[in-house]
TORTORMI-45526 format. One line per field, with one value per residue (C-alpha): residue in three letters; y, x, z. Coordinates in steps of 0.2 Angstrom, whole numbers. Each point is the difference from the previous one (the first is absolute). Layout:
<atoms>
aa = c(ala, ...)
c2 = c(Y, ...)
c1 = c(X, ...)
c3 = c(Z, ...)
</atoms>
This chain:
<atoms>
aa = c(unk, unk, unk, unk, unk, unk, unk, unk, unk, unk, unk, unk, unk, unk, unk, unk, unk, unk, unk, unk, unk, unk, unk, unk, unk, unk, unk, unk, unk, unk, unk, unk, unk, unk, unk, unk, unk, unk, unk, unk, unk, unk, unk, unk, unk, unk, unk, unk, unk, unk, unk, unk, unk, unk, unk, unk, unk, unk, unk, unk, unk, unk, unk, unk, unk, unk, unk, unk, unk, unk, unk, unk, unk, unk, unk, unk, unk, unk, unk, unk, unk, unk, unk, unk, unk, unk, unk, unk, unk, unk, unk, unk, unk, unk, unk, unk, unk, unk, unk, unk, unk, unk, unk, unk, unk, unk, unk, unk, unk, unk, unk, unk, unk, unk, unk, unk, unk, unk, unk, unk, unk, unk, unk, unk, unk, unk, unk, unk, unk, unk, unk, unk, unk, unk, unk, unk, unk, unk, unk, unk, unk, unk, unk, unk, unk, unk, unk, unk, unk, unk, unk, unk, unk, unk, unk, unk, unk, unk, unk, unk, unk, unk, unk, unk, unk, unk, unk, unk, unk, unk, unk, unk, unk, unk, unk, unk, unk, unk, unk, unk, unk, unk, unk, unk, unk, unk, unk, unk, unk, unk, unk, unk, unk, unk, unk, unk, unk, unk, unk, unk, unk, unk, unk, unk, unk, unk, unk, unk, unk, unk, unk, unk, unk, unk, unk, unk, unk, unk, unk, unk, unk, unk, unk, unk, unk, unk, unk, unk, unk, unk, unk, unk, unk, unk, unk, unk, unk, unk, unk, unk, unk, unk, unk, unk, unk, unk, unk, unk, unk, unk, unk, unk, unk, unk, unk, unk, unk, unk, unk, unk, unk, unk, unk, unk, unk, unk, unk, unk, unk, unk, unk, unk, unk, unk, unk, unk, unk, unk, unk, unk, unk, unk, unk, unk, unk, unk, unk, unk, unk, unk, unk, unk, unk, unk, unk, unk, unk, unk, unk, unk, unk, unk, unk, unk, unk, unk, unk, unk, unk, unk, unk, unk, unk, unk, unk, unk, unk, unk, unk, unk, unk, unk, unk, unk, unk, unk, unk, unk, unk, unk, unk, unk, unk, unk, unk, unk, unk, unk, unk, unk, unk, unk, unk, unk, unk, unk, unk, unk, unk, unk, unk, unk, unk, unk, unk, unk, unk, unk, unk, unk, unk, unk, unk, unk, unk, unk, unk, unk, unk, unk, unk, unk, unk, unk, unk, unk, unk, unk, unk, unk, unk)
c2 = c(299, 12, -9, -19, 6, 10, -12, -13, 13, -8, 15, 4, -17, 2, 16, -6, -18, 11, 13, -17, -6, 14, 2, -16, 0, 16, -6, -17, -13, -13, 4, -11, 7, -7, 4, -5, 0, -16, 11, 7, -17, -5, 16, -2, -17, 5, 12, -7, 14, -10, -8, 19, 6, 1, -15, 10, 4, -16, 0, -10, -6, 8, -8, 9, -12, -5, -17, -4, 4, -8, -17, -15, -1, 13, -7, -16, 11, 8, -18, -5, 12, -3, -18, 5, -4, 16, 12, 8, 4, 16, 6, 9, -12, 0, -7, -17, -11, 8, -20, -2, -16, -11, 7, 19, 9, -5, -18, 1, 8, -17, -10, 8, 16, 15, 13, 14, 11, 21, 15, 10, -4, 10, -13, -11, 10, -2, -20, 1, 8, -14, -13, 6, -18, -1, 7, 11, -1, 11, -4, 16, 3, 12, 17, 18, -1, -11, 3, 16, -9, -16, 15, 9, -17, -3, 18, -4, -15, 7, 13, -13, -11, -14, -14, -16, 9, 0, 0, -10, 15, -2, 16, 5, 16, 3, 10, -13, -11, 13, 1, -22, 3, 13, -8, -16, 0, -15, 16, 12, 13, 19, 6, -2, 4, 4, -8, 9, -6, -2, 16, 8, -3, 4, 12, 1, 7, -19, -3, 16, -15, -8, 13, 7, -16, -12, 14, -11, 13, -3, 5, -1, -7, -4, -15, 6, -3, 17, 5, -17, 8, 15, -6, -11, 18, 9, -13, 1, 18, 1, -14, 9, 18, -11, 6, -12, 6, -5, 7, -3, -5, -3, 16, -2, -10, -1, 14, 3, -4, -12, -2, 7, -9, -16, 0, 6, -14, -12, 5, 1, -17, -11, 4, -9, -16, -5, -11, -11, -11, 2, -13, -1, 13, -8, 10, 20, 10, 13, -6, -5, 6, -6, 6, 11, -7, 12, -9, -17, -6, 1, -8, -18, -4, 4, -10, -16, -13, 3, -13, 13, -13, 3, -10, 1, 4, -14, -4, -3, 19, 17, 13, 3, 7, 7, 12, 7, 2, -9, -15, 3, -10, -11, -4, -11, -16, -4, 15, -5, -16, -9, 19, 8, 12, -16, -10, 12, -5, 17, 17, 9, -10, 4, 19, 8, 12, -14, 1, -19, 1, 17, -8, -16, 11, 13, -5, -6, -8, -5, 18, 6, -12, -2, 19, 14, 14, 10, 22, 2, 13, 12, 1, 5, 15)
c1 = c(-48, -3, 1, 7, 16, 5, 1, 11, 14, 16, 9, -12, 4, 15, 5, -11, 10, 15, -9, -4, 20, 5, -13, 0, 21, -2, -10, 10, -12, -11, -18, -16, -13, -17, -12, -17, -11, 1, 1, 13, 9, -5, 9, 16, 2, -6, 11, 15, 2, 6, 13, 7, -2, 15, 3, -1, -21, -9, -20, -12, -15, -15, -16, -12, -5, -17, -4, 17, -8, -16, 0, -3, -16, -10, 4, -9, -14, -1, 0, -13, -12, 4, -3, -18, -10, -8, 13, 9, 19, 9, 19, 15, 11, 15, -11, -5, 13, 5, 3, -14, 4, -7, -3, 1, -16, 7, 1, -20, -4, 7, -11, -16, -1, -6, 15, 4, 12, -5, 9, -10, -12, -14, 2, -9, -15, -3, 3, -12, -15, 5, -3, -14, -4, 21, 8, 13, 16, 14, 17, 10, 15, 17, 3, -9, 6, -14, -14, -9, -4, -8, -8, -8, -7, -8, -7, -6, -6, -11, -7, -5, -7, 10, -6, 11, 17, 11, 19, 13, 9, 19, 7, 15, 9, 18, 1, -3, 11, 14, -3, 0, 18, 8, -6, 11, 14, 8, 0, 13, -4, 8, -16, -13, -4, -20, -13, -6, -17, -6, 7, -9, -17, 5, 14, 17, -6, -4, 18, 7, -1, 15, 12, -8, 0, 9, 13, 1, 1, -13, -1, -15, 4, -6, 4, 11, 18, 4, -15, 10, 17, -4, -11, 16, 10, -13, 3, 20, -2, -12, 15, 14, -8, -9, -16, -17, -13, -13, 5, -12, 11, -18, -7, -8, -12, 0, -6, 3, -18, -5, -15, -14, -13, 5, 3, -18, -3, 9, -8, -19, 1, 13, 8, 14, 2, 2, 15, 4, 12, 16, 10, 16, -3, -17, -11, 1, -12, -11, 9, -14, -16, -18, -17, -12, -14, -13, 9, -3, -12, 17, 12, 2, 5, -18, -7, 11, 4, 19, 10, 15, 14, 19, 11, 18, 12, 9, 16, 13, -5, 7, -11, -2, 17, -1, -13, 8, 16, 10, 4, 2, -9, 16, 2, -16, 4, -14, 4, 1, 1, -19, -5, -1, -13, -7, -2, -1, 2, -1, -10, 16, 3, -17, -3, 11, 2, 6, 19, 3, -7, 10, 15, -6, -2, 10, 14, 15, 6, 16, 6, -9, 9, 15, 4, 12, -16, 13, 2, 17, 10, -4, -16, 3, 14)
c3 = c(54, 17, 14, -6, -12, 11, 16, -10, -5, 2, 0, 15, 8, -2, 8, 15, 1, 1, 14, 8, 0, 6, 16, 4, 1, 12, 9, 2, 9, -7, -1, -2, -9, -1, -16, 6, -17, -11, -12, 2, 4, -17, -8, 9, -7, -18, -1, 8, 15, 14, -11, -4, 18, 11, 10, 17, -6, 3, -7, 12, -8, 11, 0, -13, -9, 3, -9, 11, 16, -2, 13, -6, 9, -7, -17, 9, 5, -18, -8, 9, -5, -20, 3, 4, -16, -1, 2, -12, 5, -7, 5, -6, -13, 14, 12, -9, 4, 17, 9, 15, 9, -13, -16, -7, -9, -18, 6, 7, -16, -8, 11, -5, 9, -12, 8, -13, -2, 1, -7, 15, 13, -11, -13, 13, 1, -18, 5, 11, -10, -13, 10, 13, 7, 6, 14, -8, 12, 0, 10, 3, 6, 0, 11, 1, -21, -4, 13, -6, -16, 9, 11, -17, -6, 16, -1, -17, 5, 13, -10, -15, 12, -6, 15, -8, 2, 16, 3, 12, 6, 3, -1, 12, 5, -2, 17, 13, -11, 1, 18, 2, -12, 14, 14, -6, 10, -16, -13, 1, -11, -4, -12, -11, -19, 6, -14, -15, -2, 17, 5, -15, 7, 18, -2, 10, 16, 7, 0, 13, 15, -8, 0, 17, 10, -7, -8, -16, -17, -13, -20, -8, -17, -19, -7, -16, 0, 1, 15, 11, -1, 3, 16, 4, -1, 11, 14, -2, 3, 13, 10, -4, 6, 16, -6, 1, -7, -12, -18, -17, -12, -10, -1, -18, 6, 19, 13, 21, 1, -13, -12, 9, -10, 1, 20, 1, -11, 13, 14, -6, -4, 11, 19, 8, 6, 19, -8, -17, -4, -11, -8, 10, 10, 10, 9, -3, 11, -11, -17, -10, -7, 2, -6, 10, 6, -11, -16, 7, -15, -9, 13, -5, 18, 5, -15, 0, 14, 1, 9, 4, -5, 12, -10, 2, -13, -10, 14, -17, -3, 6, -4, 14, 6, -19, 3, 16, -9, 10, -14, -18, -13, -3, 15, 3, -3, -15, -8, -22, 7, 7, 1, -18, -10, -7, 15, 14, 18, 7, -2, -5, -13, -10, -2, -12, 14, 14, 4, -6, -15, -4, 3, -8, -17, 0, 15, -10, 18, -9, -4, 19, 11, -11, -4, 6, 3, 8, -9, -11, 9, -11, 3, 18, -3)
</atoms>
């Protein structure tokens, strides 16, 4: 099967964990490298690559994923317009029991609320023509991946005439949040595996600050086992030869300048921000999207009273600290304790894509803290 067999080789994964022994003894100091896609979080953990990478390579868990960065108080805010008898809510399944301060979507939905769950945003126009005499809502959220398609539906919205549809806009951008991450003087870091579906849709060239100014390497990465130990090789190389550069280990699918279309689509409908706030990370200048002011019909922050809810974040939980990479999932105190997939405490803990609930699933924190992850010595002659 092109593209997926190919990927999971592990003859190929193999010959790269060895390539990765051998770099990583040459070049002979410990390095921290940060992953910044949920996704690829998720992956590493699935298929066990941390527990196989040598002991010297230590994975930091970035903060791309955006159910896990959504603050509690614009759940609040979203809540509050679903409890309005005539609105229909719609959102993305991972988005439904994201904690706010009181109760999360799903638990809403259990008190009476009418909050569905959408495949795509397009689905809600068809929602909307349904039921004319509702306000059809959607609550979008996630990075550049996701905002051309919630820019199409507003599009097609417009040109249907469709009055009783709107969205609550959350969108964010991975480079201010990059930027937040660098500007940490808590995070040391030696280099980044670069995100595969954000930089799809915007391509590599956003990332040349990092190696320029903040001289920090950077692979462009897919989200097979094969495309993250490769990326992981890229990066040993580029330390050993003291090169920084941006490198696109992704090239399938990702470009220097991205998916023209969909950034037109961005910036027809949506511009930047004066600031928006991150869980964990707080306030980040520019890092979020809002709706223009000639799509305002479809802006549900022009439609509906919001009370713009700042809560603060449960004090028992870490995710915080999680999200910047300074603390590992195990180390919060509530971690598969009070905080668990069932009974979440924190954002991390809910997407499939969040750090905690990776290492939740797929951790195996016995063998993690327990194990000698250091390369045989034949590896590395």
């Amino acid at each position: 099967m092109k593209y997926v067999d190919e990927f999971r080789d592990n003859y190929k994964c193999e010959a790269l964990l060895w390539q990765i022994g051998k770099l990583s003894h040459m070049i002979g100091r410990p390095l921290k490298i940060m992953e910044v896609c949920g996704g690829h979080t998720h992956s590493i953990f699935k298929y066990g690559i941390e527990e196989i990478l040598p002991n010297t390579i230590e994975l930091i868990h970035g903060p791309g994923c955006p159910v896990c960065v959504m603050p509690k108080g614009r759940l609040d805010d979203v809540i509050s317009i679903a409890e309005n008898s005539n609105v229909i809510l719609t959102t993305f399944g991972d988005a439904m029991r994201v904690p706010g301060s009181k109760n999360s979507l799903l638990q809403a939905r259990a008190k009476g609320a009418d909050i569905r769950m959408v495949y795509s945003p397009l689905d809600c126009l068809q929602i909307a023509k349904d039921n004319p005499d509702k306000e059809v809502v959607f609550f979008c959220i996630g990075f550049e991946t996701t905002a051309p398609s919630t820019a199409l539906t507003i599009l097609q919205a417009a040109a249907e005439h469709i009055p009783n549809f709107s969205m609550f806009c959350n969108h964010v951008l991975v480079i201010p949040a990059l930027k937040a991450l660098l500007n940490n003087p808590d995070l040391q870091l030696d280099g980044f595996i670069g995100p595969g579906h954000v930089s799809m849709v915007i391509g590599t060239q956003p990332y040349e600050f990092i190696p320029q100014k903040y001289h920090k390497p950077v692979v462009v990465s897919g989200f097979e086992p094969v495309d993250i130990l490769q990326s992981i090789w890229m990066l040993l190389w580029q330390f050993l030869e003291k090169r920084c550069e941006v490198e696109n280990q992704y090239n399938r699918l990702v470009t220097e300048t991205g998916n023209h279309q969909a950034l037109e689509a961005i910036n027809r409908v949506f511009e930047v921000r004066e600031t928006f706030e991150w869980r964990g990370l707080g306030e980040i200048p520019h890092s979020g999207l809002k709706i223009r002011s000639e799509y305002d019909q479809f802006d549900a922050e022009q439609k509906f009273t919001i009370p713009y809810f700042t809560v603060a974040d449960h004090k028992a939980c870490q995710c915080g600290e999680i999200l910047k990479g300074v603390l590992k999932p195990w180390e919060c105190k509530v971690f598969g304790t009070a905080c668990t997939p069932e009974n979440p405490i924190g954002a991390c803990m809910v997407s499939s894509e969040g750090a905690c609930a990776a290492y939740y699933k797929y951790g195996r924190l016995s063998q993690i803290r327990n194990a000698d992850r250091s390369i045989p010595e034949k590896l590395i002659k």
